[in-house]
N, C-alpha and C positions, 0 to 999 in steps of 0.2 A: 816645358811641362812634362815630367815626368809621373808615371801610369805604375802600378806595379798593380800585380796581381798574384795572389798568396793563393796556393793549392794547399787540402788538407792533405796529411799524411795521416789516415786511420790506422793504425796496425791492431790488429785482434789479435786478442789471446790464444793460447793453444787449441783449449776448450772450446771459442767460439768458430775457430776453423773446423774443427771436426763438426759441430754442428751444422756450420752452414754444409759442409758436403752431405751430409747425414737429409739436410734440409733438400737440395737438387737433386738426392737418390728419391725420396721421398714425391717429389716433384715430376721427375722423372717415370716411376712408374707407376704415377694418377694418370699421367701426361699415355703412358703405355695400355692402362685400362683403359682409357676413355677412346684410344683408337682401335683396339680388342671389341669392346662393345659399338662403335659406329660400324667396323668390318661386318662383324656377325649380321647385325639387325639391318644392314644393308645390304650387302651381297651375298652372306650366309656364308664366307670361306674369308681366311686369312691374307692378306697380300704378300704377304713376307717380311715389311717394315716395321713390324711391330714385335719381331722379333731382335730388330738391332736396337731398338728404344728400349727394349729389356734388357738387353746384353749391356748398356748404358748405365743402365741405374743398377744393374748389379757391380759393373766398376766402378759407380762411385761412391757404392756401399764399400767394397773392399777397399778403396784408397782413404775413406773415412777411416776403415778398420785401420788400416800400417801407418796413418797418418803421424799417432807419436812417435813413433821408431823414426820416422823418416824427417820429422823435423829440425831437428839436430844433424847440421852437415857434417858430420864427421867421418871418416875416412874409412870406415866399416859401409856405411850407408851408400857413399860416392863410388866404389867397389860395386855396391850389390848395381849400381844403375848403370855400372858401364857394362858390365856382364848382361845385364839386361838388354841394355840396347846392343850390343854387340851379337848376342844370338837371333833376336828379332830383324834385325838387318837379313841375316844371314840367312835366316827363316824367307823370310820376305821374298827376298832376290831370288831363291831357290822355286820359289812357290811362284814368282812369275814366270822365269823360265820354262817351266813345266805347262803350265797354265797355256804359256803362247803357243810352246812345241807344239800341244792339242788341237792350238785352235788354227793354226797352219797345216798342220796335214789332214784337218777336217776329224777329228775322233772324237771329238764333243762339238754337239751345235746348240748355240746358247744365243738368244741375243740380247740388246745391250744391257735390259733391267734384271734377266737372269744374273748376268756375268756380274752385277754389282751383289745380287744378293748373294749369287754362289762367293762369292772374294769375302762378302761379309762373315758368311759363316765360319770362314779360315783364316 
């Protein structure tokens, strides 16, 4: 007895990709209001996290925006991402070292939910 079983393959249009990112920026910062307003009306001060859910839906406002460019793999594009990831790396690695130097000779004292938000912000 033999079983088979067929997956769809959806592919969307250009247009519907952009929209759906358009659609989880959109999502994203109802999702950022609505922890803005439980903060406020409960504690009366920000926690910090709903600044990274912002930071969130503005990126995927901007990858909606570069989306046409970037959907055509061509060898302009492939370029811009390895340059990209190659400085972010290099950002990265730097910005830990530093970060730990700190936190071993005691010149910043953070603990552990700080050091997420403070790493969020950079």
């Amino acid at each position: 007895m033999k079983i088979e079983v067929k997956i769809m393959n959806i592919t969307l249009g250009n247009k519907s990709n952009q929209r759906l990112y358009i659609f989880f920026g959109l999502l994203f910062l109802a999702n950022t209001a609505l922890l803005v307003t439980v903060s406020i009306s409960g504690g009366g001060s920000l926690k910090g996290y709903e600044f990274v859910m912002f930071g969130i839906s503005i990126m995927v406002f901007c990858i909606a925006y570069i989306y046409p460019q970037f959907k055509d793999n061509d060898e302009r594009s492939k370029r811009i991402k390895e340059k990209g990831m190659f400085f972010s790396y290099f950002f990265i690695l730097g910005y830990s070292i530093i970060l730990m130097g700190l936190f071993q000779f005691k010149v910043i004292h953070l603990d552990g939910y700080q050091t997420i938000l403070f790493s969020s912000f950079i």
